[in-house]
N, C-alpha and C positions, 0 to 999 in steps of 0.2 A: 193281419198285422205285419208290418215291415219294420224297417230297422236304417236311419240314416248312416251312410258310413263313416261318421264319427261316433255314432253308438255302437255298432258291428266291430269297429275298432277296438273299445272299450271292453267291450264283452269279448274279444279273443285273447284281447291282452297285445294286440300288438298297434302297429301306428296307419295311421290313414295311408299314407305314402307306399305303405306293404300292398292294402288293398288296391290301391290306383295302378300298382304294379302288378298285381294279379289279374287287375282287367285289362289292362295292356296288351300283355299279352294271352291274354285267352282262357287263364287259368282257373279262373272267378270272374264270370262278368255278372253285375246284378241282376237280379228275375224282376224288376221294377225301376222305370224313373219317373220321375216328378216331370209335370208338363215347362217346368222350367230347366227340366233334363239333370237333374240331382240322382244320385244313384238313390237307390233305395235295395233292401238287402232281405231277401225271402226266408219262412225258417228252411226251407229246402237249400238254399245260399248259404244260411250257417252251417248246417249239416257236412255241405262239402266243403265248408272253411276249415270245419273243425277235422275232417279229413284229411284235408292239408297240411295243416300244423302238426297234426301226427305223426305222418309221411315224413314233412320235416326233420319235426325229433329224430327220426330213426335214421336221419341222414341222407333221404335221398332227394337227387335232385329235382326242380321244379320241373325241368322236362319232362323227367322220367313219373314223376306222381300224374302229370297231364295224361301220360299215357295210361297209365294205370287205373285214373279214376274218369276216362271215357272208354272202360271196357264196358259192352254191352251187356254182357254176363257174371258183371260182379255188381254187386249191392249194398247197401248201408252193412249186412250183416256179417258180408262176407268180408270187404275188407274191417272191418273192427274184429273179426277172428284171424283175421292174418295178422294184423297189429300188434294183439293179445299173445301171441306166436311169439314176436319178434323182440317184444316189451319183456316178455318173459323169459327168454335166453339171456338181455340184456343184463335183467333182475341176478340171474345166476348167475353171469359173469363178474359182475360186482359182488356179488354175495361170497363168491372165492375169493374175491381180493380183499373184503371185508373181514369173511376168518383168517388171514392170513395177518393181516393187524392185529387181529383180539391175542393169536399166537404171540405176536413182536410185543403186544404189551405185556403179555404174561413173561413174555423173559425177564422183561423192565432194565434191560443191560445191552447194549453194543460191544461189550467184552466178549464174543460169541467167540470160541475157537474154530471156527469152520475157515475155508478158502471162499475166494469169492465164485467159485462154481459150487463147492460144497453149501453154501449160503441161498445160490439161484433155487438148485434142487432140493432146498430142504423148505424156503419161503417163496420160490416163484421170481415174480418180478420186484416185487414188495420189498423194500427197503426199510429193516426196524429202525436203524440210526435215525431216519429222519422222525420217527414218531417220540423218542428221546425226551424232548423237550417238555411235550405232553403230558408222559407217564410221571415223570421228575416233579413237575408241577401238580399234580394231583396225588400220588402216593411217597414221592420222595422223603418227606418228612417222618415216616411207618417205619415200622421194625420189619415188616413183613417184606417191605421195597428192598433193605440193605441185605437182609437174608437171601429174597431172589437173587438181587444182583449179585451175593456170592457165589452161590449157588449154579446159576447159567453160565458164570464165568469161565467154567470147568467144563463143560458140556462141550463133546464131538459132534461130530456128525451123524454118528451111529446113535447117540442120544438125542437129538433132535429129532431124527425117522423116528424113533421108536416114539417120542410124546406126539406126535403128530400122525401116526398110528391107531397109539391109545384115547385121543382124544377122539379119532374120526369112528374109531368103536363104541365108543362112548354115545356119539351124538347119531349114529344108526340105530342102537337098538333105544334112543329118548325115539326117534321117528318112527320104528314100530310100535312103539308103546301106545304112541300118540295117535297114530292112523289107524289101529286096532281100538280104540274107544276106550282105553283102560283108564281107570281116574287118576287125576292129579295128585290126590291125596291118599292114594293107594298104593300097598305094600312092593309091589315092582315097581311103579314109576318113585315112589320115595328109596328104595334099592340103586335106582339109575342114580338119584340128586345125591347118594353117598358116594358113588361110586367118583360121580361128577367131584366131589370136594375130597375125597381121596387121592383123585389124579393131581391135583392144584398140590396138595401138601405134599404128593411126594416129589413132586420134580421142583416146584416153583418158592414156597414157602407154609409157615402151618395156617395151616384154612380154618379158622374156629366157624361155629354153625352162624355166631353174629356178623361175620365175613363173609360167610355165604352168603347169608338173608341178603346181604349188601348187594355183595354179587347178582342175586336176583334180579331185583329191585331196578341196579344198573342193564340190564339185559335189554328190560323192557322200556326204558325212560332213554338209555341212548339209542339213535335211531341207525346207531352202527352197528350196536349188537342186535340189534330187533331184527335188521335186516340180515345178519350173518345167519342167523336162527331161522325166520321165515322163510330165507329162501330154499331153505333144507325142507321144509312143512310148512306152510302157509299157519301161524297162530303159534308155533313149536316155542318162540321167546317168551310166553305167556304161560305155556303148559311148563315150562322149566320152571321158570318162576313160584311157579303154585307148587310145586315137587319140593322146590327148594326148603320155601317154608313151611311147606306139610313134616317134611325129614326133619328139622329142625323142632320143631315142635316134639315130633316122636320121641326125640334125642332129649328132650329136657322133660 
């Protein structure tokens, strides 16, 4: 079975034009043509398509994947473990800039008393003002919104380090719990989910158990907490979750 290069197209997601330019220059030429000289596209062809685009993703250039994927010594399985490599730094490099948002919306306030170096080293590069809009339009209407925003308004520097401290304590020993097999609805990991809604009431506003279960709920349904979580424990937005409303449960 082959594959015409407007179906090879289709199935990578990109345009004929990519492909004519990959055989162009040397990068992709097809394993078959038609006696009327039509490309035709081998599964061994898509193989190193799909090697390509990935290489892509991660930035590098077309020269440079040429070279890399006519090494004699590497293989379908090798580079898809260097990929996995590189895909997965990427994953945690986002996954910090992602908790560093869930933090800015927990303030739910740009009234932050810090400088703007005191602000770099306490959120990174991450800018809450601009998530503002968001938090406003989703919980602005709450009593719990106007309380944070009291609340953060007052907050140093030395109060900032310290919740982003206690959270990153917090979210250590949820990933021991998690990587040691202990259950979701058991008395340490339901320990952690208080602890978890404990930290929210004292810095940020009061956390009741039906706020949490929210909390939960959101963890796993937006795919920014899911990700902030995951990339600390692959599954860890899921096991929080089940903690959350396990604890709750206990609590009523």
């Amino acid at each position: 079975m082959s594959l015409s290069v407007g179906q090879a197209a289709r199935l990578a997601g990109i345009t004929v034009r990519t492909l004519h330019h990959y055989d162009e220059i040397g990068l992709l030429a097809p394993g078959e043509r038609t006696h009327a000289g039509y490309r035709r596209y081998t599964d061994a062809d898509l193989v190193r398509l799909q090697q390509i685009l990935l290489y892509r993703e991660l930035g590098f250039p077309l020269e440079e994947i040429a070279v890399i994927l006519d090494r004699p010594e590497a293989d379908e399985l090798t580079h898809l473990r260097r990929q996995h490599e590189l895909l997965t730094r990427r994953a945690q490099r986002l996954g910090a800039v992602i908790a560093a948002v869930e933090r800015a919306m927990q303030a739910r306030s740009q009234n932050i008393t810090l400088t703007p170096e005191e602000r770099f080293e306490v959120f990174g590069d991450f800018e809450p003002a601009d998530h503002d809009a968001e938090v406003e339009r989703r919980w602005g209407h709450s009593d719990q919104y106007a309380q944070s925003r009291r609340r953060v308004a007052t907050y140093t520097k030395a109060d900032w380090l310290q919740i982003k401290a206690e959270a990153a304590g917090i979210n250590d020993d949820l990933v021991a719990a998690f990587k040691a097999g202990l259950p979701a609805d058991g008395e340490h990991a339901m320990d952690l989910a208080e602890r978890h809604r404990g930290h929210i009431t004292r810095w940020f506003y009061t956390c009741t158990y039906e706020i949490h279960r929210c909390l939960g709920d959101m963890y796993v349904e937006d795919p920014r907490f899911t990700a902030t979580y995951d990339a600390l424990a692959p599954g860890l937005a899921g096991y929080l979750r089940h903690a959350i409303h396990a604890n709750a449960r206990r609590a009523t």
